[in-house]
TIMILO-243000 format. One line per 8 residues: number of its first residue (from 1); their letters; for each residue y, x, z of C-alpha. Coordinates in nm, 4 decimals. Example, Ala and Ser with C-alpha at 12.3 -4.5 7.8 and 13.67 -1.06 7.14 Angstrom:
2
1> AS> -0.4500,1.2300,0.7800; -0.1060,1.3670,0.7140 $
% end
This chain:
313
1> XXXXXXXX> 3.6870,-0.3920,-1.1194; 3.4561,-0.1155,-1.0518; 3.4902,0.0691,-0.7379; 3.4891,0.4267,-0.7891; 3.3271,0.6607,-0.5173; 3.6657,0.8402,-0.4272; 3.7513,0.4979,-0.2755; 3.4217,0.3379,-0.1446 $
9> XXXXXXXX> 3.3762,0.5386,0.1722; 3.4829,0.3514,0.4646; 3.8127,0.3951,0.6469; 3.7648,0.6639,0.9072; 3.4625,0.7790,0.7838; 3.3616,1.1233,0.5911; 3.2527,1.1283,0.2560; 2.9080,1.1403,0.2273 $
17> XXXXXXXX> 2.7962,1.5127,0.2401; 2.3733,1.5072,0.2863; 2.2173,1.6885,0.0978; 1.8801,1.4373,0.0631; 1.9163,1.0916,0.1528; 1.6459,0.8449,0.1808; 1.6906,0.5020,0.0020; 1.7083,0.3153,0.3491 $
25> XXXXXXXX> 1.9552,0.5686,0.4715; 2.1866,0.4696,0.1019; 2.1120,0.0966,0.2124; 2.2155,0.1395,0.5575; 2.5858,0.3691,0.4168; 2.6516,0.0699,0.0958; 2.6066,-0.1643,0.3515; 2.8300,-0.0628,0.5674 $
33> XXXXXXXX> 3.0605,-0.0211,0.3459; 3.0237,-0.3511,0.2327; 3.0941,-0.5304,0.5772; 3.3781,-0.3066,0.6460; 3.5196,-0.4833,0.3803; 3.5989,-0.1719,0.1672; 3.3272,-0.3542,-0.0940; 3.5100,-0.7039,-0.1072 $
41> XXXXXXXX> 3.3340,-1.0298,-0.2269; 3.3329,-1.0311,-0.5940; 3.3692,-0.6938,-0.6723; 3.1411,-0.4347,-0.9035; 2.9744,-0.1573,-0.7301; 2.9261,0.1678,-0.8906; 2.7028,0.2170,-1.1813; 2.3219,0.3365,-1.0876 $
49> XXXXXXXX> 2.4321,0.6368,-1.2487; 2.7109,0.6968,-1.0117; 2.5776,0.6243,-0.7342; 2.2500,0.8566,-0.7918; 2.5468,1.1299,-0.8402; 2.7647,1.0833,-0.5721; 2.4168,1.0304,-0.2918; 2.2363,1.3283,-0.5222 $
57> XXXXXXXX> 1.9447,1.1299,-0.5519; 1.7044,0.9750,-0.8130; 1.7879,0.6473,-0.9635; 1.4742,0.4984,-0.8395; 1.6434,0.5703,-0.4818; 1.9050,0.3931,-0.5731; 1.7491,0.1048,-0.7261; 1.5640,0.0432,-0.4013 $
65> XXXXXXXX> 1.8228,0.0611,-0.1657; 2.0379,-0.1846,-0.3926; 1.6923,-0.4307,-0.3678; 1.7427,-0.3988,-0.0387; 2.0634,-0.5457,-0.0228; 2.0196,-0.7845,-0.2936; 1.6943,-0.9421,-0.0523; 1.9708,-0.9973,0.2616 $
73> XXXXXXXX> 2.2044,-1.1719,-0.0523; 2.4684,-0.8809,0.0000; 2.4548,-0.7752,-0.3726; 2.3957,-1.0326,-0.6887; 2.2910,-0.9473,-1.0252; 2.0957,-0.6294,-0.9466; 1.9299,-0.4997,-1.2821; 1.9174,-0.1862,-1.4680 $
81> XXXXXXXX> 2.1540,-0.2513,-1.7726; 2.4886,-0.3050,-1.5466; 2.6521,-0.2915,-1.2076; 2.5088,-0.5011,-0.9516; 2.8072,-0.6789,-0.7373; 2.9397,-0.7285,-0.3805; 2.7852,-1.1502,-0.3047; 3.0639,-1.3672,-0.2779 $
89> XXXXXXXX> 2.9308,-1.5997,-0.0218; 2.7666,-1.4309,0.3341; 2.3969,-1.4341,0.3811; 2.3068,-1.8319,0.4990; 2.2048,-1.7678,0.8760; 1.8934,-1.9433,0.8363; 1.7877,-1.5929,0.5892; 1.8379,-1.3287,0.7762 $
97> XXXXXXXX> 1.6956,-1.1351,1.0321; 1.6022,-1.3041,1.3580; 1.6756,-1.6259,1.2028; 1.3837,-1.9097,1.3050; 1.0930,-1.8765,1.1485; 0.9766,-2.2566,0.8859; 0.6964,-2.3737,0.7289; 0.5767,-2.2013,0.4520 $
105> XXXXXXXX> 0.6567,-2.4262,0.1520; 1.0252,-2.4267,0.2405; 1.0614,-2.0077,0.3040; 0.8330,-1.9460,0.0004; 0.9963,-2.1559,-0.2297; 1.3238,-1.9757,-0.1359; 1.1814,-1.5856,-0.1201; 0.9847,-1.6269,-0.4463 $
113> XXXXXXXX> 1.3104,-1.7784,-0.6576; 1.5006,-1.4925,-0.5189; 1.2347,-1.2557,-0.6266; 1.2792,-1.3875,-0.9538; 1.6064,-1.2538,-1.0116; 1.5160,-0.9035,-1.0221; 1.4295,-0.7697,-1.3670; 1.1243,-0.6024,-1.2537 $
121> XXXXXXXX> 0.9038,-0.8573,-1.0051; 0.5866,-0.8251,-0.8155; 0.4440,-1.0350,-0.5991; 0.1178,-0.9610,-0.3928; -0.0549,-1.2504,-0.2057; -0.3322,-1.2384,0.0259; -0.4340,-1.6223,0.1408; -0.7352,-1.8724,0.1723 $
129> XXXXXXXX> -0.6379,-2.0240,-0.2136; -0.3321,-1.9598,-0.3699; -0.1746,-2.3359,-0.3877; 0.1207,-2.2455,-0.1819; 0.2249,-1.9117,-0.4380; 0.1424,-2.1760,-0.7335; 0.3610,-2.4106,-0.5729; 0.6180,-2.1698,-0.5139 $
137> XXXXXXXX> 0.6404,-2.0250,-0.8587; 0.7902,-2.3905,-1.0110; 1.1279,-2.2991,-0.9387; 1.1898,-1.9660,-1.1081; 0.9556,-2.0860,-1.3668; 1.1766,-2.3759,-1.4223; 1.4643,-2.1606,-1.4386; 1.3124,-1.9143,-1.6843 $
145> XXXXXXXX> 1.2351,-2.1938,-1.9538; 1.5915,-2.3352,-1.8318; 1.7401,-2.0294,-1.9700; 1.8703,-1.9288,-1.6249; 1.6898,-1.6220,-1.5604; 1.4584,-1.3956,-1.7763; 1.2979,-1.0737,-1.5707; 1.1401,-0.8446,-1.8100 $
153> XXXXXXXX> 0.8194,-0.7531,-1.6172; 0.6247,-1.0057,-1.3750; 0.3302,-0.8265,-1.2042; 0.1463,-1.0502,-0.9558; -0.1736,-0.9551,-0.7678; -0.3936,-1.2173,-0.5113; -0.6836,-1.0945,-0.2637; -0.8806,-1.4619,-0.1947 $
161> XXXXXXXX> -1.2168,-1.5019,-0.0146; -1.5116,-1.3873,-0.2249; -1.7417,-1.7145,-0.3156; -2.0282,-1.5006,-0.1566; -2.0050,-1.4993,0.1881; -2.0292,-1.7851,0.4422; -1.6530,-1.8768,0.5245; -1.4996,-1.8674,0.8689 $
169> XXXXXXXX> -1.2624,-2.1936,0.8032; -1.2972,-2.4665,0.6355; -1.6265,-2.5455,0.7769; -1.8074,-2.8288,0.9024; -1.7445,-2.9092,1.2775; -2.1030,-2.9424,1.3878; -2.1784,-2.5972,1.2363; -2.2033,-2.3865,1.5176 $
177> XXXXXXXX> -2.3993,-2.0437,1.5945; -2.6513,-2.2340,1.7356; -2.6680,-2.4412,1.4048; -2.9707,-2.3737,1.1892; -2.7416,-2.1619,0.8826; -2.9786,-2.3297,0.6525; -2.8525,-2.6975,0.7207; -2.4832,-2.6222,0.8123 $
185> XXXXXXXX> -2.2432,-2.7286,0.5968; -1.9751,-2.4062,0.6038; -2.2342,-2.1473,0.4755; -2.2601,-2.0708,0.1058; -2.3397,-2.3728,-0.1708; -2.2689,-2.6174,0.1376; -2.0284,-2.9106,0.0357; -1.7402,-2.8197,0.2591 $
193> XXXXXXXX> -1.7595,-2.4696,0.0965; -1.8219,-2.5951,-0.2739; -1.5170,-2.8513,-0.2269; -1.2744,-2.5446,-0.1111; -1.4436,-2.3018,-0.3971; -1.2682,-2.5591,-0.6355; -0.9299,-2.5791,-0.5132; -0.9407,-2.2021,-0.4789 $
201> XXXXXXXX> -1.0597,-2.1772,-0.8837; -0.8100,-2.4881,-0.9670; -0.5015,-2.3289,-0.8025; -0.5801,-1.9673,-0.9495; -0.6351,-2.0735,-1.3183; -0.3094,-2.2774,-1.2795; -0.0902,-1.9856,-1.1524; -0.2592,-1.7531,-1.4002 $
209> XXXXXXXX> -0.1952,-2.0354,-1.7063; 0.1752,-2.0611,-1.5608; 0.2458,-1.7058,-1.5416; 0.0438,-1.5942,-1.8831; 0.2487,-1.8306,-2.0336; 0.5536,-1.6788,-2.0249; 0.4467,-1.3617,-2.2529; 0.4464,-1.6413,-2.5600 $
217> XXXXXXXX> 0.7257,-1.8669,-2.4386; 1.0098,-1.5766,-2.3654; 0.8294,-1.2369,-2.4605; 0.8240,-1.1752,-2.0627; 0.5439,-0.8710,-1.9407; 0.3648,-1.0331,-1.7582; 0.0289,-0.9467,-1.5400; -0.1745,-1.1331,-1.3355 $
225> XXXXXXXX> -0.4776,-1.0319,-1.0992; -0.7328,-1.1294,-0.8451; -0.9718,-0.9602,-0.6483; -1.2098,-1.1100,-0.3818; -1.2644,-1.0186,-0.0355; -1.5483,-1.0228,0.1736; -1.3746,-1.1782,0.4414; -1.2386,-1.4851,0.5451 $
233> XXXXXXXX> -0.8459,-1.3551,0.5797; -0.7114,-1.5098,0.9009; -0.3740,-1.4845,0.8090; -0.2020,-1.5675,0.5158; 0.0879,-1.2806,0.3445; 0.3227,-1.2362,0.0742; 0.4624,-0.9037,-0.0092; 0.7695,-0.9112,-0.2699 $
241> XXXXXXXX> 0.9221,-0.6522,-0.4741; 0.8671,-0.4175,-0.2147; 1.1048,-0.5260,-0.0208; 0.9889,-0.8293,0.1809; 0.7109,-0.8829,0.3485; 0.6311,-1.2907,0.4570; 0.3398,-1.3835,0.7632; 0.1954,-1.6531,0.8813 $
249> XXXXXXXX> -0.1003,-1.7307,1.0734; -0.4161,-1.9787,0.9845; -0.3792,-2.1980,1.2864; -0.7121,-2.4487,1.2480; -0.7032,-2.7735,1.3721; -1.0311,-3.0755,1.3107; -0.9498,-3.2987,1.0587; -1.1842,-3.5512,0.8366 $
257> XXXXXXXX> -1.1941,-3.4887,0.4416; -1.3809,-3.6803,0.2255; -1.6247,-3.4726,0.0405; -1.8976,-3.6088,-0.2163; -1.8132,-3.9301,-0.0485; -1.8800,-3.8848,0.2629; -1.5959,-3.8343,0.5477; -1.6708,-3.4612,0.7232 $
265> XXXXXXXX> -1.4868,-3.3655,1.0664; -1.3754,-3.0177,0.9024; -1.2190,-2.7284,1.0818; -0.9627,-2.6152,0.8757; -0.5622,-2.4874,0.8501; -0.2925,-2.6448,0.6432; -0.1967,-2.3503,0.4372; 0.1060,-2.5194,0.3421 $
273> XXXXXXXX> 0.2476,-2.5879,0.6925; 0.1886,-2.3137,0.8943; 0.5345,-2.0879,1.0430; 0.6049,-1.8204,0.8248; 0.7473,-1.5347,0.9477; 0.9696,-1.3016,0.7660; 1.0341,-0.9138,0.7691; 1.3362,-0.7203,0.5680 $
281> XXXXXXXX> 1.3077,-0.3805,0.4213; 1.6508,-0.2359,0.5598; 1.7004,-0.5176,0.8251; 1.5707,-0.2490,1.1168; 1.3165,-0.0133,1.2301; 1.0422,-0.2892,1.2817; 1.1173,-0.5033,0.9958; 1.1086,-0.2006,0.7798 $
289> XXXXXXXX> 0.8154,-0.0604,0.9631; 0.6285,-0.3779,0.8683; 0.6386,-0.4136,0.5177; 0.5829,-0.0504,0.4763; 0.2412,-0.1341,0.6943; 0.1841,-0.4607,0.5028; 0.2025,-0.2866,0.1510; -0.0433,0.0051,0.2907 $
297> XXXXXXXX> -0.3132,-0.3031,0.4449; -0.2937,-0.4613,0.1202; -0.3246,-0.1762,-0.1144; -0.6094,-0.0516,0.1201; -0.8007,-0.3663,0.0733; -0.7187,-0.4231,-0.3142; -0.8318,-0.0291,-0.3774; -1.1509,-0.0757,-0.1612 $
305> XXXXXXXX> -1.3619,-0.3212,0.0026; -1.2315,-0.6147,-0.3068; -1.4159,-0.6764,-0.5751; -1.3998,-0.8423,-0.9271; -1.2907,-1.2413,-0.9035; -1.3520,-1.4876,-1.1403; -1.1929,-1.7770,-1.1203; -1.4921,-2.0187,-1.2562 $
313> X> -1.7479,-2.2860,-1.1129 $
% end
């Protein structure tokens, strides 16, 4: 059934009667409600519509604070064409705030299948090459050709290193600054730099295909960007429907690769291991705080100091 507003405030509480309210602040008041138990498992929430009358505020408002809850697995089946409802099950404890940070491969995975639901998704990326996001994207693309899920807009933008400048990491351990930059490996055209110049192409042109794919297969919106930074990013971060904002740190270690067939002691981080960290809109002050910061870092670099990327030898 659909729970009308003359019966969703919580017992002992007022009515709503703000005048403006801020689409954390309708978060924080259907959440509430929701584990005071006067939204049960299973039930319908108000329409958009209602909801936007009884807070007197615009949809969009409303459509944000109900992302909110659908990203700490309060709410299921958020779109725009019905009700969203109360989640049957409670939030795993290994999802929610101040649970224990994992590597990224496993949190990923997760975040970017949940992401997936929504009918509207964007994902921004900022990372060394994008293999963990490419990696990440089988499962909701699995489901969409499955028939499980079908968003009607996928919008995905990635900030890599530019193939111009003379990376930080991976780079050859004997390069040093008192290495000649003419004979160290790391700097531009060297082999360590050539051999991570191809994974970075490889892994882009394969999320791209994936993604691009999707407008023939299902009739799906999709878009798909990169820009290049002059930088070497030092941290790795994934920023979903505006709502979640996932951190991790390059943590390099030496290692030997074998490139052009010849083992090189490289210093480098394992993208796909590292401890990511991640931050809730609507889970508290600094959570919220930080994905509103992450979103303003990114868009400052995409609007700025990026340039054109393409992903070619």
């Amino acid at each position: 059934m659909v729970v009308s507003a003359e019966h969703a405030a919580v017992e002992g509480r007022p009515e709503p009667q703000r005048t403006q309210w801020t689409y954390r602040e309708l978060a924080d008041e259907l959440r509430a409600r929701i584990r005071s138990g006067q939204l049960r498992p299973g039930q319908r929430m108000p329409t958009q519509a209602q909801l936007a009358d009884e807070f007197r505020v615009e949809r969009s408002a409303v459509r944000q604070a109900l992302r909110i809850l659908q990203s700490e697995q309060l709410l299921a089946n958020v779109s725009k064409g019905s009700p969203a409802t109360v989640a049957e099950d409670p939030r795993p404890a290994s999802s929610g705030p101040g649970a224990l940070p994992q590597p990224t491969m496993v949190t990923l995975s997760q975040k970017v299948a949940a992401a997936f639901r929504q009918q509207d998704v964007e994902i921004d990326a900022l990372c060394l090459t994008s293999v963990s996001l490419t990696l990440a994207m089988g499962e909701p693309l699995r489901l969409i050709h499955a028939g499980r899920m079908k968003p009607a807009k996928v919008r995905v933008r990635v900030l890599l290193p530019s193939r111009d400048i003379d990376l930080a990491f991976p780079r050859p351990a004997e390069s040093t600054l008192e290495t000649d930059a003419g004979k160290a490996g790391g700097v531009v055209g060297g082999p360590v730099q050539r051999n991570w110049l191809a994974q970075r192409n490889a892994q882009g042109q394969v999320l791209r295909h994936n993604l691009l794919a999707l407008r023939a297969t299902h009739g799906i919106d999709v878009h798909v960007e990169f820009r290049a930074l002059p930088f070497t990013p030092p941290v790795k971060l994934y920023l979903l429907n505006n709502t979640e904002a996932l951190f991790a740190y390059y943590t390099l270690s030496l290692r030997g690769e074998q490139i052009d067939h010849e083992r090189v002691d490289v210093y480098d981080a394992q993208g796909l291991r590292q401890m990511l960290f991640a931050f809730e809109q609507g889970a508290g002050l600094r959570d919220t705080t930080f994905v509103e910061q992450s979103h303003l870092w990114f868009n400052s670099l995409w609007n700025t100091i990026s340039s054109d990327l393409t992903l070619s030898s």
